[in-house]
C-alpha positions in Angstrom: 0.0 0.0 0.0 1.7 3.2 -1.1 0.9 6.7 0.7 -0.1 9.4 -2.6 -0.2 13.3 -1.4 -3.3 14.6 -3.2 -3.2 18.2 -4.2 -5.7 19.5 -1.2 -3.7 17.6 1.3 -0.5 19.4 0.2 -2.5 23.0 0.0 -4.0 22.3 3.6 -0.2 21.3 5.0 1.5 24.5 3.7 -1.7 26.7 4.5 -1.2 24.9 8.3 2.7 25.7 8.6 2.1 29.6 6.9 -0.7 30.3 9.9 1.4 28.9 12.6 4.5 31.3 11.7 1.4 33.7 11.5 0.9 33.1 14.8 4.2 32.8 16.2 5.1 36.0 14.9 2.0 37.7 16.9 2.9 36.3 20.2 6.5 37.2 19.7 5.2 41.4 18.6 2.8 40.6 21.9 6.1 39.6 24.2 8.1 42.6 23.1 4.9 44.7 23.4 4.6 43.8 27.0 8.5 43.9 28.0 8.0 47.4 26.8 5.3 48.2 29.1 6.9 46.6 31.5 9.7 48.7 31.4 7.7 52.0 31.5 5.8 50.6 34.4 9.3 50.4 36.2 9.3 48.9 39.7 5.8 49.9 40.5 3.5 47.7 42.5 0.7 46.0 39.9 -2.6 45.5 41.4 -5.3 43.6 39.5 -9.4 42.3 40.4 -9.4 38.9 41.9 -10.9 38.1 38.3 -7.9 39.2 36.5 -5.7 36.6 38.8 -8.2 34.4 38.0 -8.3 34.5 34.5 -4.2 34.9 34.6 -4.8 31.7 37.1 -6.0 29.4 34.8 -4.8 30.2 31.7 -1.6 29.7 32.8 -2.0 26.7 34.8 -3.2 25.4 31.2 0.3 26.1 29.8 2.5 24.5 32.7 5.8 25.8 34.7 8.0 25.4 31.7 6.4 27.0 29.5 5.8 30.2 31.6 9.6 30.3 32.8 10.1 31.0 28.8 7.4 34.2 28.7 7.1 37.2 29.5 4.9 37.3 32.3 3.8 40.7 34.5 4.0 38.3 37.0 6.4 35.8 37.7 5.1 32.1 36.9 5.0 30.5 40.9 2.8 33.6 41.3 0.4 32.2 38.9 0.8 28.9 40.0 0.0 30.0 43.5 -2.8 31.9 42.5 -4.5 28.3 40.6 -3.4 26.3 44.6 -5.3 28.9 46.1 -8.4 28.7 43.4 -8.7 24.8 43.6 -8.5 25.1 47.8 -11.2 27.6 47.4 -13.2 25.8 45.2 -13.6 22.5 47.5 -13.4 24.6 51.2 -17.4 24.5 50.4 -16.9 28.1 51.4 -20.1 29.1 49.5 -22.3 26.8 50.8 -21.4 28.2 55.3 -24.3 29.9 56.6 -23.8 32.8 59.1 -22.1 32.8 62.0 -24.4 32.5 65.1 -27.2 30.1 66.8 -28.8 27.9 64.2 -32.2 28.3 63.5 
């Protein structure tokens, strides 16, 4: 059994390998973009919403240790990593569910 390329299958691989250096070449603009904010921001203190940890939380939990050690983060990556620990404790501490303190009813 021999393996023939047909026409669409070669059009879909280079289309495929043109998008990704596409894309590569966004997140690299995006990582120079934000070491340059970074920069003007100097050594001020960053605060963000609970939602914005969140949200920086999860996505980066989704892309691991070594690939954040490679970014450039505003924060650095055990930050984030502490920040998904502390999501996942709060999520099963039933914390939502406690009534009010005081004399049951």
């Amino acid at each position: 059994m021999s393996f023939v390329l047909h026409p669409w299958q070669f059009f879909f691989v280079v289309l495929v390998g043109w998008v990704q250096r596409e894309q590569q070449k966004i997140i690299l603009f995006y990582q120079a973009e934000l070491e340059t904010m970074m920069k003007a921001q100097g050594r001020k203190r960053l605060r963000l919403t609970d939602d914005q940890r969140r949200l920086l939380a999860v996505k980066g939990k989704s892309l691991g240790r070594k690939a954040l050690m490679e970014l450039t983060t505003i924060v650095t990556p055990d930050t984030i990593l502490r920040w998904h620990r502390k999501l996942v404790a709060q999520k099963w501490d039933y914390s939502e569910r406690r009534k009010s303190v005081g004399r049951p009813s």
